[in-house]
C-alpha positions in Angstrom: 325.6 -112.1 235.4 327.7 -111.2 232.3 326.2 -112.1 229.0 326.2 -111.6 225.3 323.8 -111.7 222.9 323.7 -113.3 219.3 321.6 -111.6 216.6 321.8 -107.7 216.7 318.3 -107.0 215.7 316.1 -104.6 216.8 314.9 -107.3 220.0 318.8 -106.8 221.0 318.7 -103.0 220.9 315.5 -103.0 223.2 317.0 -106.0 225.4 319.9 -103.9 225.4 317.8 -100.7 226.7 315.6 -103.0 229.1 319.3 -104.1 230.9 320.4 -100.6 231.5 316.2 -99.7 233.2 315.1 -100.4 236.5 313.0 -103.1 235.9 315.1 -105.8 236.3 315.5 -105.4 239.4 316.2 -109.2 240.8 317.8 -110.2 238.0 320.3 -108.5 236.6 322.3 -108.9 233.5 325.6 -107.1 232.0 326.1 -107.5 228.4 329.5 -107.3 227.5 329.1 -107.7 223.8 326.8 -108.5 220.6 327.6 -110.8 217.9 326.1 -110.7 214.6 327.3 -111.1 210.6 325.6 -107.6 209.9 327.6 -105.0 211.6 324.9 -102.2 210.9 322.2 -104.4 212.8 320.1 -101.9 215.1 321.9 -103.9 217.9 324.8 -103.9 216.7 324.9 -100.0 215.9 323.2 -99.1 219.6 326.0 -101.6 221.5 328.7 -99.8 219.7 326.9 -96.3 220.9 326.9 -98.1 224.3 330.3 -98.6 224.2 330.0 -102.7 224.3 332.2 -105.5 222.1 330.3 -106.1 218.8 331.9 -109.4 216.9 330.9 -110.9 213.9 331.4 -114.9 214.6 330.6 -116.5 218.4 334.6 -118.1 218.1 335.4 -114.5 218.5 333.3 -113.5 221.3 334.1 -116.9 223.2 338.2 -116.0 222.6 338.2 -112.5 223.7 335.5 -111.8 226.6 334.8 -114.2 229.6 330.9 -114.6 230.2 328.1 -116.6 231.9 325.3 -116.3 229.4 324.3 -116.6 225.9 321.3 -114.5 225.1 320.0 -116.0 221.6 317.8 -113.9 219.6 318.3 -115.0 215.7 315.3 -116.5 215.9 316.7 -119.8 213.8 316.0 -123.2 215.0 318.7 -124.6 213.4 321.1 -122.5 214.7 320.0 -123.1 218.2 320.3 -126.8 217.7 324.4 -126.2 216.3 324.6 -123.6 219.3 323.8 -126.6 222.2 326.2 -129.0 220.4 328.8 -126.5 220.8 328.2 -125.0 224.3 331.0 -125.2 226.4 330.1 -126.4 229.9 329.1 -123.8 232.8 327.7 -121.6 230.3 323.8 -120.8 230.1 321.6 -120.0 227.3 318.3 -118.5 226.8 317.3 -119.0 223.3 315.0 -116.5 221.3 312.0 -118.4 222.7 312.7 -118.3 226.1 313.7 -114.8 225.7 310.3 -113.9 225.5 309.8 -113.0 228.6 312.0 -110.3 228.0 310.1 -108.6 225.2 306.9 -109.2 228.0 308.8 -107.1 230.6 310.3 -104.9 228.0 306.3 -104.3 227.2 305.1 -103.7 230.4 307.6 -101.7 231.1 306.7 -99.5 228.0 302.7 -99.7 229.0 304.0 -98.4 232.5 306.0 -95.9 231.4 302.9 -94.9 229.0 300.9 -95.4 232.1 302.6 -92.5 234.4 302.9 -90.2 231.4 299.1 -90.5 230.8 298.6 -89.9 234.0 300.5 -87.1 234.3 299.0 -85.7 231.2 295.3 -86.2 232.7 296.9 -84.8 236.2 297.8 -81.5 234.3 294.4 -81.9 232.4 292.2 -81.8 234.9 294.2 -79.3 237.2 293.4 -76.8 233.6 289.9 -78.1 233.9 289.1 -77.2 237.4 291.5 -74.1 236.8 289.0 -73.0 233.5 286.1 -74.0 235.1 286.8 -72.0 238.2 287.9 -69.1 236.1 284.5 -69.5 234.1 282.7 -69.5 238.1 284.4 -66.4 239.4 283.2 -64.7 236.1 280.0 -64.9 236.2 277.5 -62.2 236.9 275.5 -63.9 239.4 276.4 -65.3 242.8 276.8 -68.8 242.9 278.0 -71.3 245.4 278.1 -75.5 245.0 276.8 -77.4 247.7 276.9 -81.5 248.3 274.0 -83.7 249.4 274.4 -83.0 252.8 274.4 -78.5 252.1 277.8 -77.9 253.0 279.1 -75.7 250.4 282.1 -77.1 248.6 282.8 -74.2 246.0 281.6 -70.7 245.8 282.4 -68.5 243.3 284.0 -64.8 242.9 281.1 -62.7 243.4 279.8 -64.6 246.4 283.2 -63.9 248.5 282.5 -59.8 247.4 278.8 -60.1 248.2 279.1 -61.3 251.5 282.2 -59.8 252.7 283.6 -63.1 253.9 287.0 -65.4 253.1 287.4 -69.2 251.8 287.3 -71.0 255.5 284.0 -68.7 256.3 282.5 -70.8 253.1 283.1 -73.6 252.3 282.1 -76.2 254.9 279.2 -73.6 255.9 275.3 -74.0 255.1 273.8 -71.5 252.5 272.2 -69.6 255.0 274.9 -69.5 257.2 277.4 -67.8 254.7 274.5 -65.2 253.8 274.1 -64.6 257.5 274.7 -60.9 258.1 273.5 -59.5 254.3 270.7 -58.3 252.8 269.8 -61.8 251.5 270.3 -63.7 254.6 267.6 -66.5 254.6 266.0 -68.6 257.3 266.8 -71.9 257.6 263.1 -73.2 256.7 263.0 -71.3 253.2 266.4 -72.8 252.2 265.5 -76.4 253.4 262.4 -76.5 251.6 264.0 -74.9 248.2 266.1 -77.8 248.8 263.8 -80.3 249.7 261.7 -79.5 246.3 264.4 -79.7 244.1 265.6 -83.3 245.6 262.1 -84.5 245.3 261.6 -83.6 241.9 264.7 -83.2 240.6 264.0 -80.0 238.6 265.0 -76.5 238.7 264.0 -74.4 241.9 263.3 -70.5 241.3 261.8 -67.8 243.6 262.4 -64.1 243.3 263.6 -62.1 246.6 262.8 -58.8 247.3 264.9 -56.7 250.0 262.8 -53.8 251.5 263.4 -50.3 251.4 264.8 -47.9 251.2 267.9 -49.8 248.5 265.0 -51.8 247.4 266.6 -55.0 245.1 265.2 -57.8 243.1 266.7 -61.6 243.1 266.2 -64.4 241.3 267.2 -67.4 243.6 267.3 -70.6 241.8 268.5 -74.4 243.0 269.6 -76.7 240.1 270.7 -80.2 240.4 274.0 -81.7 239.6 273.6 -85.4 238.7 277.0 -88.0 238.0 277.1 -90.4 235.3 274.1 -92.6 236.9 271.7 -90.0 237.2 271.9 -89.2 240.5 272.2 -85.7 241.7 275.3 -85.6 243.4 275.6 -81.6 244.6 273.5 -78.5 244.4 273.9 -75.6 242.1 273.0 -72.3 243.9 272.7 -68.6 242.0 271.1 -65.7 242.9 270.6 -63.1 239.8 270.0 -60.0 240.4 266.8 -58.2 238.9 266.1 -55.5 239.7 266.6 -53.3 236.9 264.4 -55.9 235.1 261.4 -55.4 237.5 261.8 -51.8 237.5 261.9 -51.5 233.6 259.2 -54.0 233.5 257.2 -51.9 236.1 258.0 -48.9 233.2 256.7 -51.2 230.6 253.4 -52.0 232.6 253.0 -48.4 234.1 253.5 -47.2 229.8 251.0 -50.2 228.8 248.3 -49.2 231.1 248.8 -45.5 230.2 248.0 -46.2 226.6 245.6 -48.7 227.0 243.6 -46.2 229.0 244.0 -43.5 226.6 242.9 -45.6 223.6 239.8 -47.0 225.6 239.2 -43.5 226.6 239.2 -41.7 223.1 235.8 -41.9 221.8 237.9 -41.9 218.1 238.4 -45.1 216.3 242.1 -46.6 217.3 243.8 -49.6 215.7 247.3 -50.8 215.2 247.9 -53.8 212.8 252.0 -55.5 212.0 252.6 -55.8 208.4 250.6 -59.0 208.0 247.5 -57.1 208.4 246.6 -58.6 211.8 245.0 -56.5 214.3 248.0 -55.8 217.2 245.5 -53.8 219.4 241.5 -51.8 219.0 240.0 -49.8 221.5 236.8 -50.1 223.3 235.5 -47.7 221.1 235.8 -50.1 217.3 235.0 -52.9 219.7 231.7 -51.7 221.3 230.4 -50.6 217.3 230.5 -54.2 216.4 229.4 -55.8 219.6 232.7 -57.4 220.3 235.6 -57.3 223.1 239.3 -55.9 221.8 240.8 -59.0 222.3 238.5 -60.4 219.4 240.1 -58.6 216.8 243.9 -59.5 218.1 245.5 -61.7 215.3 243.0 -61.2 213.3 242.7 -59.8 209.6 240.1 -57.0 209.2 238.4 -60.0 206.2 238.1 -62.3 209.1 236.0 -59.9 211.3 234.9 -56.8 209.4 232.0 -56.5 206.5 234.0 -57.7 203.4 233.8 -54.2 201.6 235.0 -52.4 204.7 237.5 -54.9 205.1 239.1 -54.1 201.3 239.1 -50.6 202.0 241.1 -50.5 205.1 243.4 -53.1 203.4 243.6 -50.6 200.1 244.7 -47.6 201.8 247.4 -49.5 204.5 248.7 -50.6 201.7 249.3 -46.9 200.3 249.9 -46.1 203.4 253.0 -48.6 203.9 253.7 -47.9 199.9 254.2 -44.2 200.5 255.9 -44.1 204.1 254.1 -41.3 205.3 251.1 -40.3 206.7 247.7 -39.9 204.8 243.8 -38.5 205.4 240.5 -40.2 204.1 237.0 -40.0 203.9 236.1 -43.4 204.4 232.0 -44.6 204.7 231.7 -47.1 207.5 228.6 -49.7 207.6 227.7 -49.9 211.0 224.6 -51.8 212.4 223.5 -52.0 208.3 223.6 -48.2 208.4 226.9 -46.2 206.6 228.6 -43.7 209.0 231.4 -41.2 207.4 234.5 -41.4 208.9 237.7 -38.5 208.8 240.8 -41.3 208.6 244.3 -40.8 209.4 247.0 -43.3 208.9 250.2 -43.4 209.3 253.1 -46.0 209.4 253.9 -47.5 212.8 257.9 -47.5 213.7 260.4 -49.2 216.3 263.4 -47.9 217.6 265.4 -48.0 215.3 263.0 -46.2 212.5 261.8 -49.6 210.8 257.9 -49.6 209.8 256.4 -52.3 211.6 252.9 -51.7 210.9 250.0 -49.2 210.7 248.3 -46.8 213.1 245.0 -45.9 212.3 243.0 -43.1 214.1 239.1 -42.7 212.6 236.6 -40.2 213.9 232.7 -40.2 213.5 231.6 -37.0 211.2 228.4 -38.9 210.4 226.3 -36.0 212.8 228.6 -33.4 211.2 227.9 -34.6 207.7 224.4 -34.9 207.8 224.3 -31.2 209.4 226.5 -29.6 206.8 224.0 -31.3 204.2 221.3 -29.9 205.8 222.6 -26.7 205.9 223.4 -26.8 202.5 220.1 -28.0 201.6 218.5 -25.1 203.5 220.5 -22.7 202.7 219.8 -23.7 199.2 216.3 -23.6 199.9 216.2 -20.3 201.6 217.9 -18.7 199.0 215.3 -20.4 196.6 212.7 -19.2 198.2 213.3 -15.9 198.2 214.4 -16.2 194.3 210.8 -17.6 193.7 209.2 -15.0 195.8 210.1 -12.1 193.9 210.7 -14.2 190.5 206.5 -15.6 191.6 205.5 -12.4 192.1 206.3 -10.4 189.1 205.6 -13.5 186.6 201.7 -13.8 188.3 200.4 -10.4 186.7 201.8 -11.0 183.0 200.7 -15.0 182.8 196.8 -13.5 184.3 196.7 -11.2 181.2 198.1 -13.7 179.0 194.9 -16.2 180.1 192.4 -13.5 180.5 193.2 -12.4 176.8 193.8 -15.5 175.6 190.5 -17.2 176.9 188.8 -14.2 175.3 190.2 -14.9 171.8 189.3 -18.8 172.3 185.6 -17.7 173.1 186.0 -15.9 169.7 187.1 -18.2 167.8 185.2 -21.0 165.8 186.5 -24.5 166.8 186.8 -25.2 162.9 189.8 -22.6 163.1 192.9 -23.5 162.9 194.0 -21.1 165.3 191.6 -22.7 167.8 193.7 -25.5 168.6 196.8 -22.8 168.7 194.9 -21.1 171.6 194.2 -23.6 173.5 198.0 -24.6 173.6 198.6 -21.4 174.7 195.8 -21.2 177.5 197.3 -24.8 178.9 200.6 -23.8 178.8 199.9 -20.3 180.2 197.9 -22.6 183.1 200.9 -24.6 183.4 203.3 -21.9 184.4 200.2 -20.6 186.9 200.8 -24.0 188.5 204.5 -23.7 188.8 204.5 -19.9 190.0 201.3 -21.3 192.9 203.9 -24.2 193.9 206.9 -21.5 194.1 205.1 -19.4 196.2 203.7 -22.5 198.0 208.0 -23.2 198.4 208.7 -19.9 199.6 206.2 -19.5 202.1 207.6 -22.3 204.4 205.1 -21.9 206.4 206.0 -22.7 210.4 204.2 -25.8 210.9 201.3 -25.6 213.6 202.2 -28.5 215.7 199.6 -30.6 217.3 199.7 -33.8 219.6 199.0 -36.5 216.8 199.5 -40.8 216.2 201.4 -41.3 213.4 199.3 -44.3 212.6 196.4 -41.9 211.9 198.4 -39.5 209.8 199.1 -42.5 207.7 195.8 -43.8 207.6 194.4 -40.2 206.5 196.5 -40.1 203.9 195.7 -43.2 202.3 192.2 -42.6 202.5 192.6 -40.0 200.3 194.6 -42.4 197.7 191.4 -44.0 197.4 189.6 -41.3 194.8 192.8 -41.1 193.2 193.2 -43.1 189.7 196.5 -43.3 189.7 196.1 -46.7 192.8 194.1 -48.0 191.3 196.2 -51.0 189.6 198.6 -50.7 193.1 198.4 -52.8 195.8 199.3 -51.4 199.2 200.3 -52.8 202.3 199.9 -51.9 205.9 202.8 -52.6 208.1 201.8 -50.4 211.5 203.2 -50.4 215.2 200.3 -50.1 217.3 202.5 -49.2 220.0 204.0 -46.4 217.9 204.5 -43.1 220.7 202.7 -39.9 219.6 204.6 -37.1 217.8 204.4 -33.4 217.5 203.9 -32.5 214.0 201.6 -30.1 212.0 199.1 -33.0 210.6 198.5 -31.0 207.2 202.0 -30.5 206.0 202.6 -33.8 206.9 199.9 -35.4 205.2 201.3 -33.2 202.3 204.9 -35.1 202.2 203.2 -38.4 202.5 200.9 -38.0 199.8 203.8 -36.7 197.7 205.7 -39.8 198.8 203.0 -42.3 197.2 202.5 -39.8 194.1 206.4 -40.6 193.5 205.9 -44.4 194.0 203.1 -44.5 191.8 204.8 -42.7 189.6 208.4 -44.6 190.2 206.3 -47.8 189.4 204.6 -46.4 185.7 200.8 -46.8 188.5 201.3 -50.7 188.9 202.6 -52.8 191.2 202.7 -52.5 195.3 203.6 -50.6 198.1 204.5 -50.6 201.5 203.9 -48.3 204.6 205.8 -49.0 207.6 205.8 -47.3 210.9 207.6 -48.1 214.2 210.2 -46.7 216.9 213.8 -46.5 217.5 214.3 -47.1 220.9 218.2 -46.4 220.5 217.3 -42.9 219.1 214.1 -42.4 220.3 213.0 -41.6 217.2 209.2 -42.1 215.5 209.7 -43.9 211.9 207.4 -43.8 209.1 208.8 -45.5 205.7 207.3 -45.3 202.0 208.4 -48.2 200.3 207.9 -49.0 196.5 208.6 -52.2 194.1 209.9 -49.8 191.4 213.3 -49.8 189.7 214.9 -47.4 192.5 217.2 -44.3 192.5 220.6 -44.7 191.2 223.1 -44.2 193.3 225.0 -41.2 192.2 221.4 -39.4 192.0 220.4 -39.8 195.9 222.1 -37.1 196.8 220.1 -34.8 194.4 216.8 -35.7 194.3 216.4 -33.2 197.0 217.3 -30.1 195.3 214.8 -27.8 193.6 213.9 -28.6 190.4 215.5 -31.6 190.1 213.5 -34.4 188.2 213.7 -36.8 186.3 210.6 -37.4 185.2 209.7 -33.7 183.4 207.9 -32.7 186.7 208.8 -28.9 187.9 211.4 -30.9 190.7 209.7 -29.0 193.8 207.6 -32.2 195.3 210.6 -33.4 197.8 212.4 -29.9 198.0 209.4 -28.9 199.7 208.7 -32.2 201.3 212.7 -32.4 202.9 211.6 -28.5 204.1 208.5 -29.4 205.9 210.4 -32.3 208.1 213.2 -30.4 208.7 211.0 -27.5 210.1 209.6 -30.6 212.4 213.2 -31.0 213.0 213.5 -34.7 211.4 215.6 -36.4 208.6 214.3 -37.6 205.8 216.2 -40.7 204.6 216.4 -42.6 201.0 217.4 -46.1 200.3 217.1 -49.0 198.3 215.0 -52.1 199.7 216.0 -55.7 198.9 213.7 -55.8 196.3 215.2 -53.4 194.5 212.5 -50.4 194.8 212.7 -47.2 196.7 212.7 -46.3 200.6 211.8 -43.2 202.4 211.9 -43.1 205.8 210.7 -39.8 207.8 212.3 -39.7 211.1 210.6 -37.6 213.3 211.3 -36.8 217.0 209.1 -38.5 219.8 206.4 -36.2 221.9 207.9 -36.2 225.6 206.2 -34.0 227.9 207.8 -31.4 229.6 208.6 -31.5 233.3 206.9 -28.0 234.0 203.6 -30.0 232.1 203.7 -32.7 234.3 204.4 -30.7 237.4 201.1 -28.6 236.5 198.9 -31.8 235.8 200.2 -32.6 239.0 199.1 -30.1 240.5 195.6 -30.1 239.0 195.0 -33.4 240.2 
């Protein structure tokens, strides 16, 4: 049907392209011209560009072109209503309301066209998709195959084609066990079904690990994940097997190391602990363990203040600090408290480092010198006293003769001289004084003699109780209460009953002394059953030793108190001899404690083979 249109706006220019489309199909329409009063209208413009009449007045279009139809699109009413007064018959007209329909299939036809691009767009989109996501499949480490609902594999990635040696159409379409059939992992039926089965029933994650025999030993970890759609449901099965093995192997280095050193810690009969740079304990052998009654894993996470005696605790947490300060390695003499008794301890500690050289903590490796300190005392002590002995010997011996003469001659002079003299009271200075240094010479001899003690079978409870009954006709206890704390089922000791009764009585002599002869003291015997050992203990309410003297009131002629100083020199030799220890400490009271720490009488097996006999 040929046609114009009236009103060159930008309907007419997509009228104009909607003609010259497919769309209208059943109904088609060949403009020959546009009219319109603005000759650069879109329409206009686009008709001249299509090589169509463009006129400026209808009169013009109706004297030069012969047409069917008037297409109106101005859009006026009230040139619609002078347009039908003036329509020559045989003519049609679709006026601008009418021509909606147009601009309707002129929009659908855009919507379609915007259709078939998007879909083209998405078609290309999802082809990349699947092409990345394959390319993201194949480059994966691990085997992996997809599978649906019914396990028929539907995708398998690169590795799975190399693993099992097989091509596209010997995959996909093929159970999981069936495409494994023929490798090292090749699974029975059952196991897969039931991997399967578990992971459809819960809808989790399925892992075991596989282990292939001998001699090419390998490690895999098979897992079966779900694949679920928008709803939720799980659609297809996600199959990968990762290989392990270098894992378990290191792993199996890591254990093998672990139980290596764990051994070799609980085996050293040294102190071993490691602690990060919080302070927390990261490992303690059996050996710092068993000292406090405790199990390793108690001190694990823990800060030595949370389990250790408090001043311990600050010491250990003074020098890893220097320790960590410094960078380096360092030696102490630390004392220990264990079981309320102080051990001394040789210390190294050093910083702890990873692999790449950063300090991640503190190794500490302490060994017990208590039995090694107490030796080297005592052989200090003895030589000391050896030495002494023989000094007072000769020193006793030459003095003895002059100070007899001095008395002798001096006593004379007294016995001469009137007590109204003034040089009476001189003499008698000199007679006490002389009698003074008689004493001291008769206790140096009395020192270097160390006699060997003549050891008997003897209760300790009745070498106590002798000496004490000798305190009785002494004034000095007489304002001093004493108490009586006695084991009855003390075991018998060897010891010479003489000297011993000679360091006990020098013991209460101190602690009378200690407590100016007033106030109370306390005997105390009993057994170790840890050491074996027979204890006898001398305890006062005095003021008590300082500290930084303990370790000297055992040397000779140390006092403080004017005395010669020989008392506990000889009292230390005389247990020793009966190879003991003679301890000092302070008691809660505040006073002084001596304990004399002898060893227990055991009979001999060749004695109680011949008693045996004899019965």
């Amino acid at each position: 049907m040929k046609a114009i249109i009236i009103g060159g706006g930008k309907g007419c220019r997509s009228l104009l392209k909607l003609t010259r489309s497919a769309t209208l199909k059943e109904f088609t329409i060949n403009v020959l011209g546009v009219v319109d009063i603005h000759v650069d209208a879109p329409g206009m413009v686009y008709a001249r560009e299509l090589g169509l009449h463009t006129f400026s007045s209808l009169k013009e279009a109706f004297n030069n072109l012969n047409f069917e139809l008037i297409i109106e699109l101005t859009g006026k009413d009230t040139f619609l209503e002078e347009l039908y007064k003036n329509l020559k018959p045989g003519i049609k007209l679709i006026d601008h309301t009418m021509a909606r329909i147009f601009w309707d299939l002129l929009n659908a036809q855009e919507n379609q066209i915007w259709q078939y691009e998007e879909l083209e767009r998405l078609e290309k989109k999802l082809e990349n998709e699947k092409t990345f996501l394959q390319s993201i499949f194949d480059s994966s480490a691990d085997m992996s195959i997809v599978m649906d609902t019914n396990r028929n594999i539907v995708r398998a990635n690169k590795k799975f084609y190399e693993f099992t040696g097989k091509h596209h159409n010997d995959v996909i379409g093929k159970k999981c066990y069936e495409a494994l059939n023929g490798t090292v992992l090749e699974c029975y039926n059952q196991e897969f079904c039931q991997m399967i089965h578990d992971m459809m029933a819960t809808g989790n994650q399925q892992v075991i690990v596989r282990k292939t025999p001998p001699p090419n030993e390998t490690h895999w970890e098979v897992a079966r994940s779900p694949i679920r759609n928008e709803s939720g449901e799980i659609e297809a099965v996600l199959a990968t097997w990762h290989k392990i093995t270098e894992r378990v192997m290191l792993m199996r280095e890591i254990e093998s190391a672990e139980t290596k050193f764990r051994s070799f810690i609980n085996s050293a009969q040294d102190w071993i602990s490691i602690k990060g740079l919080d302070g927390r304990y990261m490992a303690v052998n059996s050996a710092i363990a068993n000292s406090y009654h405790l199990k390793p894993e108690d001190f694990v996470n823990k800060k030595p203040e949370e389990i250790l005696p408090a001043r311990m605790a600050e010491t250990i947490k003074l020098h890893d600090k220097e320790v960590l300060a410094k960078r380096k390695h360092h030696y102490y003499d630390e004392l220990i408290p264990i079981d309320g008794q102080d051990h001394h301890f040789q210390t190294i500690r050093f910083p702890l480092t990873d692999y790449s050289g950063e300090i991640i903590g503190v190794c500490t490796i302490a060994r017990d010198t208590t039995r090694e300190f107490l030796l080297q005392e005592q052989l200090v002590q003895s030589e000391k006293l050896a030495a002494l002995g023989k000094l007072a010997a000769g020193i006793a011996h030459e003095i003895n003769n002059p100070l007899t003469g001095i008395m002798a001659y001096t006593e004379d002079m007294l016995s001469d001289t009137p007590a109204t003299d003034t040089k009476h009271d001189d003499l008698k200075v000199i007679l006490r004084e002389t009698i003074r240094c008689r004493d001291i010479v008769r206790n140096l001899l009395d020192f270097s003699r160390q006699d060997k003690p003549k050891l008997e079978i003897v209760e300790p409870n009745k070498i106590v109780a002798d000496s004490l009954a000798l305190l009785e006709k002494l004034p000095q206890f007489k304002d001093i209460t004493i108490h009586k704390e006695f084991d009855e089922k003390v075991p018998l000791i060897h010891s010479d009953p003489q000297q011993m009764l000679q360091v006990l009585l020098n013991l209460f002599l101190n602690a009378a002394d200690a407590m100016h002869f007033k106030g109370k003291i306390i005997i105390h015997t009993g057994y170790d059953r840890k050491k074996d050992k027979c204890i006898i203990s001398v305890e006062d309410s005095g003021p008590g030793i300082p500290e930084n003297l303990i370790d000297k009131i055992f040397e000779p002629f140390f006092s403080t108190k004017g005395t010669n100083g020989l008392g506990l020199a000889v009292s230390w030799g005389i247990i020793e001899r009966h190879t003991g220890t003679i301890e000092v400490d302070t008691s809660e009271g505040g006073g002084a404690v001596f304990r004399l720490i002898l060893p227990v009488y055991r009979e001999s097996k060749k004695v109680q083979a011949s008693k045996i006999l004899e019965r």
